[in-house]
N, CA, C and O atoms as CSV, one atom per row, in Angstrom:
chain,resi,resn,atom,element,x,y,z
A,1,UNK,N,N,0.814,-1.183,0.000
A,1,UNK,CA,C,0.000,0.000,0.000
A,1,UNK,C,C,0.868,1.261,0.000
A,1,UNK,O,O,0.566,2.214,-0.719
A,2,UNK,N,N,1.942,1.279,0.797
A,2,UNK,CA,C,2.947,2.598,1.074
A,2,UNK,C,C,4.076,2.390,-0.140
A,2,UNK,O,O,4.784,3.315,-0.537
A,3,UNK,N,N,4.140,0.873,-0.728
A,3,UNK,CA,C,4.884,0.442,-1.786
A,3,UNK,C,C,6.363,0.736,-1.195
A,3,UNK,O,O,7.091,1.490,-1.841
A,4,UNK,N,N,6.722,0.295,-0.264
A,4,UNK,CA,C,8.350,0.481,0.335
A,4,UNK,C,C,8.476,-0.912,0.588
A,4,UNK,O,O,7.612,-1.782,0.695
A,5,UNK,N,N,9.931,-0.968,0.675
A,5,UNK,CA,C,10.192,-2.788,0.449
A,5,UNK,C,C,10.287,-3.319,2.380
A,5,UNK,O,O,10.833,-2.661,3.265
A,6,UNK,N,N,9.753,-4.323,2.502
A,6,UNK,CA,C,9.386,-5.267,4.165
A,6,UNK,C,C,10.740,-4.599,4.406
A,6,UNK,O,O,10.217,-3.488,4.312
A,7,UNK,N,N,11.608,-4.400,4.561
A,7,UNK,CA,C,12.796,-3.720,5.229
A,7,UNK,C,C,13.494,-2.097,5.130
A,7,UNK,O,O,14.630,-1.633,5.039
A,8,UNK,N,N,12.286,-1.636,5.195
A,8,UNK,CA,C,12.307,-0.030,4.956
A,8,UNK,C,C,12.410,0.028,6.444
A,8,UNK,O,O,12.160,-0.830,7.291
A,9,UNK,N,N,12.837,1.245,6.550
A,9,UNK,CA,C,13.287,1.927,7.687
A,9,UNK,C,C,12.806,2.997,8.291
A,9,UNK,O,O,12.583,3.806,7.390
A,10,UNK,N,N,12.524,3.451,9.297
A,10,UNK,CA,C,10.930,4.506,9.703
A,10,UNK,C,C,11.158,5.879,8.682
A,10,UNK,O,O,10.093,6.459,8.469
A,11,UNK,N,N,11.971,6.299,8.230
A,11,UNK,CA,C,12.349,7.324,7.761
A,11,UNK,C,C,11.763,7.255,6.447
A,11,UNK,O,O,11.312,8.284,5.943
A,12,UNK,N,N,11.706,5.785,5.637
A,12,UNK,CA,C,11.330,5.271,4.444
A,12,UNK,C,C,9.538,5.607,4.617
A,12,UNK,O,O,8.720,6.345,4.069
A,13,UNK,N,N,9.539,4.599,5.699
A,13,UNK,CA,C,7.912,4.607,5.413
A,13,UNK,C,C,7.133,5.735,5.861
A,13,UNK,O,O,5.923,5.703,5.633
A,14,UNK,N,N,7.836,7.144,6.715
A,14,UNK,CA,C,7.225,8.447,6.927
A,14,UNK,C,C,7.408,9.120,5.539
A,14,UNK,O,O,6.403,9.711,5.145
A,15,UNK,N,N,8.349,9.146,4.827
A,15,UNK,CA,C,8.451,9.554,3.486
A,15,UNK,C,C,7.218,9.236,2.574
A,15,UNK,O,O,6.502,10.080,2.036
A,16,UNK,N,N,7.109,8.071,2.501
A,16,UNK,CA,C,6.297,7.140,1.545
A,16,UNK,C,C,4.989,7.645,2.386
A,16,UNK,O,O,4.197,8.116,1.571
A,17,UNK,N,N,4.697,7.688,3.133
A,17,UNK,CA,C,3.194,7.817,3.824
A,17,UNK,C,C,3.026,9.227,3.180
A,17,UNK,O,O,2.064,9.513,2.468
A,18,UNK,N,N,4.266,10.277,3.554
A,18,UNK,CA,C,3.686,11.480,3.659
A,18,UNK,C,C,3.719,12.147,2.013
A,18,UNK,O,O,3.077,13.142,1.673
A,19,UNK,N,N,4.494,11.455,1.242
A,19,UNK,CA,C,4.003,11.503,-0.267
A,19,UNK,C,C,2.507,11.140,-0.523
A,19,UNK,O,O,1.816,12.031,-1.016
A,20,UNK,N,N,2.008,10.108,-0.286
A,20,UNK,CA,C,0.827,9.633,-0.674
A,20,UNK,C,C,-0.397,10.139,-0.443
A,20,UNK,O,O,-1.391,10.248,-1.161
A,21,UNK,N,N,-0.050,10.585,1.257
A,21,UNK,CA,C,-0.619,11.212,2.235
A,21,UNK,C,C,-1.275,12.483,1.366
A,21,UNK,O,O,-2.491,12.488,1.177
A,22,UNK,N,N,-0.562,13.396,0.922
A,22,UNK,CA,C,-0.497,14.799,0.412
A,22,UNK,C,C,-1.489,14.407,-0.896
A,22,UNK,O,O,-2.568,14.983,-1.028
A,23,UNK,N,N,-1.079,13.482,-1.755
A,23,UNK,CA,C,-1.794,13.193,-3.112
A,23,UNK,C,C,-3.098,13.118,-2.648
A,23,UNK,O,O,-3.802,14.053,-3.030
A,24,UNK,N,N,-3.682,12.221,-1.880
A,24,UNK,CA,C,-5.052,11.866,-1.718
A,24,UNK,C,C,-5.620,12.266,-0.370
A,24,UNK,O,O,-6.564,11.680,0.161
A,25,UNK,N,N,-4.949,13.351,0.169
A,25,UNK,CA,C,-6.043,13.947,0.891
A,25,UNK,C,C,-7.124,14.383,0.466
A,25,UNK,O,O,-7.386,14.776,-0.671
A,26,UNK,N,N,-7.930,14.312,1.578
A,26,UNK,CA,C,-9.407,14.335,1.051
A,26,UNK,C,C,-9.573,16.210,0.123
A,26,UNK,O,O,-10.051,16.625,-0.933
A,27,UNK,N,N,-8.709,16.922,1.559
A,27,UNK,CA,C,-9.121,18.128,1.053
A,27,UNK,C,C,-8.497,18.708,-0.291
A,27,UNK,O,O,-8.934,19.755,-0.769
A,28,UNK,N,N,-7.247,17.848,-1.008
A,28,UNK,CA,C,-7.015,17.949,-2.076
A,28,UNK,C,C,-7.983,17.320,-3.678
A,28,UNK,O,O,-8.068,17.533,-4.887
A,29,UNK,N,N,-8.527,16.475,-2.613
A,29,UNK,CA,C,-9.787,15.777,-3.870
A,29,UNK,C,C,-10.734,16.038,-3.235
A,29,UNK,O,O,-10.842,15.137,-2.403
A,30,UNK,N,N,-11.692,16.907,-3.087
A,30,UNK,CA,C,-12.766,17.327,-2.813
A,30,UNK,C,C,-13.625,16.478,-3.794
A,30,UNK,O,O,-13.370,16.489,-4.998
A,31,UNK,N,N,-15.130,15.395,-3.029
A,31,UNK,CA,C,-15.910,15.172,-3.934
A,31,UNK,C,C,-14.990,13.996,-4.144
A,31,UNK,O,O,-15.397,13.647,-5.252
A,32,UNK,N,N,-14.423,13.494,-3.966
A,32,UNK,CA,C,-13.510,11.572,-4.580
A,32,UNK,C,C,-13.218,10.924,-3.596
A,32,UNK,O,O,-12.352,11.153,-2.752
A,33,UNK,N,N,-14.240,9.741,-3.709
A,33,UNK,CA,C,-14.402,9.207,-2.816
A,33,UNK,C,C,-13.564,8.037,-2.830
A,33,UNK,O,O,-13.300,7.376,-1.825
A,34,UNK,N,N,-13.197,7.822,-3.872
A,34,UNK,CA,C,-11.858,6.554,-3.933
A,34,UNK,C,C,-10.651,7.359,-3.685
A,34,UNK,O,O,-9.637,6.665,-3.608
A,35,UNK,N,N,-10.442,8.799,-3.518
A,35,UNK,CA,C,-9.295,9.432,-3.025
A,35,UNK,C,C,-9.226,9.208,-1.689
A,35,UNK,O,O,-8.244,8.904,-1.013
A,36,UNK,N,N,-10.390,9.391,-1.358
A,36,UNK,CA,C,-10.886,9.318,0.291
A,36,UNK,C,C,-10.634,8.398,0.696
A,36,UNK,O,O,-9.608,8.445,1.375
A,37,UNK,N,N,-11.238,7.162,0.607
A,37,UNK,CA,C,-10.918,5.612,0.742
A,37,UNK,C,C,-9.202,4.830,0.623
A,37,UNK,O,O,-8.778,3.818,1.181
A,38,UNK,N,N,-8.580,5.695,-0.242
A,38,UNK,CA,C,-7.243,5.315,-0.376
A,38,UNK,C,C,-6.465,5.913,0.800
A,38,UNK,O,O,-5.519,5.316,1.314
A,39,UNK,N,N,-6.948,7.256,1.259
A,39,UNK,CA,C,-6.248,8.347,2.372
A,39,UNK,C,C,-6.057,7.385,3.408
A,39,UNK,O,O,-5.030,7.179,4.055
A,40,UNK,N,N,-7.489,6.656,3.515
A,40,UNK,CA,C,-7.977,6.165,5.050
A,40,UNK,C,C,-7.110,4.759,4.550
A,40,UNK,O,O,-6.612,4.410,5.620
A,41,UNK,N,N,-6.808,4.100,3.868
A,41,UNK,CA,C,-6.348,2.711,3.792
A,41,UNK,C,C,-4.499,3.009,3.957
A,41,UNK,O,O,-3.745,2.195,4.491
A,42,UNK,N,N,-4.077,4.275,3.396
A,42,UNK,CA,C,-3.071,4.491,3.554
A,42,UNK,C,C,-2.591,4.835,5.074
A,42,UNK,O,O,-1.598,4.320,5.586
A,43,UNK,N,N,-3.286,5.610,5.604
A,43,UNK,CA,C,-3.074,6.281,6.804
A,43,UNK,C,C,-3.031,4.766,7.985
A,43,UNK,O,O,-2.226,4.613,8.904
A,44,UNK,N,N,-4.284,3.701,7.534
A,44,UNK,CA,C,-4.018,2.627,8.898
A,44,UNK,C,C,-2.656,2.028,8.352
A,44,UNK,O,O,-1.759,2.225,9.171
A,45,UNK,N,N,-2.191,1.295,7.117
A,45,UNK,CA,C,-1.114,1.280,7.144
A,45,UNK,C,C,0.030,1.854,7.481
A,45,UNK,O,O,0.989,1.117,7.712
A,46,UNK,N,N,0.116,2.702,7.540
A,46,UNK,CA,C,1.136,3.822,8.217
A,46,UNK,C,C,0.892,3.684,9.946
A,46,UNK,O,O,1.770,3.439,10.773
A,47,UNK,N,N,-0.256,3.869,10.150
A,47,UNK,CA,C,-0.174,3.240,11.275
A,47,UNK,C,C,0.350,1.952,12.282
A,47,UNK,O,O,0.709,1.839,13.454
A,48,UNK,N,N,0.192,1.151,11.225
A,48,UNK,CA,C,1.279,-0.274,11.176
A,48,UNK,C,C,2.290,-0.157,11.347
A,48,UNK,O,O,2.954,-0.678,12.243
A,49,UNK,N,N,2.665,0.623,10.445
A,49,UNK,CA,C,4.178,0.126,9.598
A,49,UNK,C,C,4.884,1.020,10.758
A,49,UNK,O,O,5.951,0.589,11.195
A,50,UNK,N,N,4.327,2.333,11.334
A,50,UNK,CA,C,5.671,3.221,11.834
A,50,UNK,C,C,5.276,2.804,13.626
A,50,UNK,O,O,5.537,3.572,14.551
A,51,UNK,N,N,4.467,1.143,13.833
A,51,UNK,CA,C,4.843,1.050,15.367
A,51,UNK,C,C,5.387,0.029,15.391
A,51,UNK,O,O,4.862,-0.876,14.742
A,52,UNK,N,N,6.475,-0.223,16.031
A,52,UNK,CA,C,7.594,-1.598,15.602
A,52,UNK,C,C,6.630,-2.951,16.094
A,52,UNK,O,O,6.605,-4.040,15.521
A,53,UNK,N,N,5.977,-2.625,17.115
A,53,UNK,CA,C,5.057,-3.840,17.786
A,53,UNK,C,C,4.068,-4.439,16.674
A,53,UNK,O,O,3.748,-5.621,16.550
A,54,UNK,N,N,3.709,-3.482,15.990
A,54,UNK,CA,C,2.301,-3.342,14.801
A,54,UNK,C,C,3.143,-4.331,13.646
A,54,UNK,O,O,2.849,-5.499,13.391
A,55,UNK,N,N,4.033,-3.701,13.154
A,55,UNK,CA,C,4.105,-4.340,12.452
A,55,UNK,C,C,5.604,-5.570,12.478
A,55,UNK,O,O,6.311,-6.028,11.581
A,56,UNK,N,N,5.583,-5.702,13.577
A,56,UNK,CA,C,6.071,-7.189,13.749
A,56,UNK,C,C,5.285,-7.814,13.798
A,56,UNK,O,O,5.328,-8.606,12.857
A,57,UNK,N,N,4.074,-8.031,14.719
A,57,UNK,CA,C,2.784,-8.680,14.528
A,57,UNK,C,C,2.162,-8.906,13.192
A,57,UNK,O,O,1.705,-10.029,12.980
A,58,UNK,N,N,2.056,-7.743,11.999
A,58,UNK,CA,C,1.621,-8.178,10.860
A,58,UNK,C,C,2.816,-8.573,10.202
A,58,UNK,O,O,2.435,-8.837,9.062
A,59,UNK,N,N,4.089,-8.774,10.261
A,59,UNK,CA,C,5.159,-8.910,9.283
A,59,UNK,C,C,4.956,-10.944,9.874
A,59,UNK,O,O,5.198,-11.923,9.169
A,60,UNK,N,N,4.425,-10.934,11.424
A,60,UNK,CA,C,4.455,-12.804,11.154
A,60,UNK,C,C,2.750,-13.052,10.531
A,60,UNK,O,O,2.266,-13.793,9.675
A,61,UNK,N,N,2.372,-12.345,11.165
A,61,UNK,CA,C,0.736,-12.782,10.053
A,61,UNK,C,C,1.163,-12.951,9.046
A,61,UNK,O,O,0.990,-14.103,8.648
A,62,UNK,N,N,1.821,-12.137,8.203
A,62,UNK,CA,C,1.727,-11.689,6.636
A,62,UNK,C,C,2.771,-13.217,6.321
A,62,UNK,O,O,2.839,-13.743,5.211
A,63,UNK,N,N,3.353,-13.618,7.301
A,63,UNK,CA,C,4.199,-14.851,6.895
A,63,UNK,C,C,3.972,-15.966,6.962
A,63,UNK,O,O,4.577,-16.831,6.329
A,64,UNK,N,N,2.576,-16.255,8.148
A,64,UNK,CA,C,2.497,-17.259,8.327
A,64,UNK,C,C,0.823,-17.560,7.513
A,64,UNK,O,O,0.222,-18.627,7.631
A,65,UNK,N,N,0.453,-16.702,6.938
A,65,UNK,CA,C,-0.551,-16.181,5.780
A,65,UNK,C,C,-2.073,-16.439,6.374
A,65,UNK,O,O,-3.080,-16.975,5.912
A,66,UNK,N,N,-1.623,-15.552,8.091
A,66,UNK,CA,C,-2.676,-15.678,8.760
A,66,UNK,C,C,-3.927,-15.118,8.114
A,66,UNK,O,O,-5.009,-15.487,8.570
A,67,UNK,N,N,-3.879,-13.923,6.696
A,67,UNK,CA,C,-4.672,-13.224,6.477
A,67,UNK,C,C,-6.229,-13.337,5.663
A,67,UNK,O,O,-7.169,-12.589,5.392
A,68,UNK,N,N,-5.804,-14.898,5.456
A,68,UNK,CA,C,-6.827,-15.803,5.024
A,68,UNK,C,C,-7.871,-15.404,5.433
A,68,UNK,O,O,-7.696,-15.412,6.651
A,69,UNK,N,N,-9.154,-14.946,5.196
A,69,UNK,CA,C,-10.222,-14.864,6.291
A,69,UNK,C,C,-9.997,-14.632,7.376
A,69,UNK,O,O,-10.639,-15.078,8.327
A,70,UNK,N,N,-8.731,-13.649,7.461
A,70,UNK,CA,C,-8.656,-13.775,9.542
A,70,UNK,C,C,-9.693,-11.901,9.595
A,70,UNK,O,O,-10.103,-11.010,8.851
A,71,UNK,N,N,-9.623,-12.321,11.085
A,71,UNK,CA,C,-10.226,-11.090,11.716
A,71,UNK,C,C,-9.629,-10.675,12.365
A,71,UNK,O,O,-8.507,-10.685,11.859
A,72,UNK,N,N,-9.597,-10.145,13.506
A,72,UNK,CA,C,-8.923,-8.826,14.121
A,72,UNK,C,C,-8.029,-7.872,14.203
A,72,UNK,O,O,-8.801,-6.941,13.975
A,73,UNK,N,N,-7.050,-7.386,14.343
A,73,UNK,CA,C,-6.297,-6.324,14.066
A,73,UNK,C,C,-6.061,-6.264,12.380
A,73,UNK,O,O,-5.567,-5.171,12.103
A,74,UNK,N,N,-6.172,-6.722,11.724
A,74,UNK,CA,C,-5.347,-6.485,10.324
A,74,UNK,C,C,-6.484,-6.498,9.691
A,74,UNK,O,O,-6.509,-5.670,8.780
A,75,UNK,N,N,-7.608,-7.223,9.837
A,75,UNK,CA,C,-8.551,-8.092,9.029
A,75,UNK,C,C,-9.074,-7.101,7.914
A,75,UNK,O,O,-9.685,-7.609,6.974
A,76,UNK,N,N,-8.901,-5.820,7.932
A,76,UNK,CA,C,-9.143,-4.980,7.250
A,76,UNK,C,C,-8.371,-4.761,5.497
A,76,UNK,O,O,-8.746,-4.163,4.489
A,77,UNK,N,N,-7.277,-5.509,5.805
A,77,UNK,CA,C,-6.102,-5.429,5.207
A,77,UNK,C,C,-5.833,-6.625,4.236
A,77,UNK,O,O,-4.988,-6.686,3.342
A,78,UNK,N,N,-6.917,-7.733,4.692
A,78,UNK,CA,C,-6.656,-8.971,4.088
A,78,UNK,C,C,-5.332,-9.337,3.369
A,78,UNK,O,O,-4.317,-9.451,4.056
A,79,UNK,N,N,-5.278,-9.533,2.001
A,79,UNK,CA,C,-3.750,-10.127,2.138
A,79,UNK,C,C,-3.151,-8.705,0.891
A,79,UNK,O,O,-2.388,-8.894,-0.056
A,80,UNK,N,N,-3.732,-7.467,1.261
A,80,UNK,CA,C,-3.093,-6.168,0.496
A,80,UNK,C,C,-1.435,-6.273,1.433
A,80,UNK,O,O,-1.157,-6.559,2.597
A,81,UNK,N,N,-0.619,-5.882,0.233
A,81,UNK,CA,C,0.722,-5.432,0.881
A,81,UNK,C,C,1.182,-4.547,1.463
A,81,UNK,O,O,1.914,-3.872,0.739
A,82,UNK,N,N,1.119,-4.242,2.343
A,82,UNK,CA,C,0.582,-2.550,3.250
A,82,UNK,C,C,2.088,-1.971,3.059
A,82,UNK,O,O,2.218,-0.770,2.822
A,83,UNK,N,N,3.428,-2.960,3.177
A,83,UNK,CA,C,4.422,-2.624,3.832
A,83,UNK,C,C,5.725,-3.101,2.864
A,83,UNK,O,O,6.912,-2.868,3.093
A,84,UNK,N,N,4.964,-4.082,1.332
A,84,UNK,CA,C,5.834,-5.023,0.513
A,84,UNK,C,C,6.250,-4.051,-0.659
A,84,UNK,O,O,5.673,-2.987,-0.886
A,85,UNK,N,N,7.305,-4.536,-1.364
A,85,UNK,CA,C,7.481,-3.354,-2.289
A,85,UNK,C,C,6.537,-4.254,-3.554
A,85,UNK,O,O,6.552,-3.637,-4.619
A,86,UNK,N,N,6.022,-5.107,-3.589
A,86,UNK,CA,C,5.185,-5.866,-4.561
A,86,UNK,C,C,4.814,-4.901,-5.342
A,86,UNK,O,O,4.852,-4.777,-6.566
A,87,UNK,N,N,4.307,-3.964,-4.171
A,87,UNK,CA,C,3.020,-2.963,-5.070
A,87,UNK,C,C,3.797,-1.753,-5.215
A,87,UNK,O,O,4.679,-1.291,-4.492
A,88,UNK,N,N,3.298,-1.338,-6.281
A,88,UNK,CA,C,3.680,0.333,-6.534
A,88,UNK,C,C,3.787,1.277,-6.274
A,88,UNK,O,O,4.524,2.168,-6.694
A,89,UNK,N,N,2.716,1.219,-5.175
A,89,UNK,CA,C,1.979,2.304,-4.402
A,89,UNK,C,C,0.956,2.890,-4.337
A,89,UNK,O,O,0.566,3.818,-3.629
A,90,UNK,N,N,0.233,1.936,-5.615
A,90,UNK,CA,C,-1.095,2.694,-6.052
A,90,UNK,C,C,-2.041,1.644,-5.877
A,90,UNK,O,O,-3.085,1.656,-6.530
A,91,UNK,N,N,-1.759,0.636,-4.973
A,91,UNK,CA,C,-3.059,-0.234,-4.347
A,91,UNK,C,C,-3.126,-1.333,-5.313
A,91,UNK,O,O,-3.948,-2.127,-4.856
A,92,UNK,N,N,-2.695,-1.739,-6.348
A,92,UNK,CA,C,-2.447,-2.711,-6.803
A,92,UNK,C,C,-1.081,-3.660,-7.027
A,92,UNK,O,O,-0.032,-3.017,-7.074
A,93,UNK,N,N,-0.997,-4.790,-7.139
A,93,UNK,CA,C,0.100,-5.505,-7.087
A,93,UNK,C,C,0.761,-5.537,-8.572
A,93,UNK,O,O,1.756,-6.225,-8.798
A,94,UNK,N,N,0.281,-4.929,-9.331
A,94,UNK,CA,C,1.086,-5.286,-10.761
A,94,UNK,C,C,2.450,-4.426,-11.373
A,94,UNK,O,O,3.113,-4.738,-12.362
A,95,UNK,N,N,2.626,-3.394,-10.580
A,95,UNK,CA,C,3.882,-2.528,-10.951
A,95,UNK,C,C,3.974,-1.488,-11.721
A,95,UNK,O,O,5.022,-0.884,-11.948
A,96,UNK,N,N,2.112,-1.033,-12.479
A,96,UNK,CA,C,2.134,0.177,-13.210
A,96,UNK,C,C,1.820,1.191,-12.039
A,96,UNK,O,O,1.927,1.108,-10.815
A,97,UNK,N,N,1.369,2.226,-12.941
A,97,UNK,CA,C,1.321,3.385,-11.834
A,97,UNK,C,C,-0.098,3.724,-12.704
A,97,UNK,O,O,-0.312,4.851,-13.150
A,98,UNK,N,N,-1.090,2.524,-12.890
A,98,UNK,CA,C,-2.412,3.283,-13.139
A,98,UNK,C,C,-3.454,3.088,-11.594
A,98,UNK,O,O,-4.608,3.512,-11.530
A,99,UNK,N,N,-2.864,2.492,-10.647
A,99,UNK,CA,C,-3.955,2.730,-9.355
A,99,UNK,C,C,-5.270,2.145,-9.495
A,99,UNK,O,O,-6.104,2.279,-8.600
């Protein structure tokens, strides 16, 4: 989701948040509601990613591929790459930059 690679470093993923952050704020897309929706999916990831507890907890979920149908803390997240460089950054796993 933040598109930084599982071994980014807090500095990486405040960068990467606060790029993305800026693009799809709401108050920059007034009226877009998939801008909106991306803000809020970006922002809990970031939330993850920049508390070491958070996302050690999802870095063994994400390994032990608890995300199957799981529920609680992540379940929101199912098996999106919040934290992998898989993705681009634009919410899909394929490597363009069409989002």
């Amino acid at each position: 989701m933040l598109g930084v690679p599982r071994d980014a470093d807090k500095a990486a993923i405040k960068n990467a948040f606060r790029e993305l952050a800026l693009k799809y704020h709401p108050d920059k897309n007034k009226g877009d509601k998939t801008a909106e929706d991306r803000f809020k999916d970006i922002s809990a990831a970031y939330e993850v990613l920049s508390d070491s507890k958070k996302k050690a907890e999802y870095d063994t979920m994400r390994k032990y591929g608890a995300f199957a149908g799981a529920g609680g803390r992540f379940a929101g997240f199912a098996n999106r790459a919040i934290g992998c460089d898989e993705s681009d950054g634009d919410g899909d796993a394929d490597g363009d930059a069409d989002g």
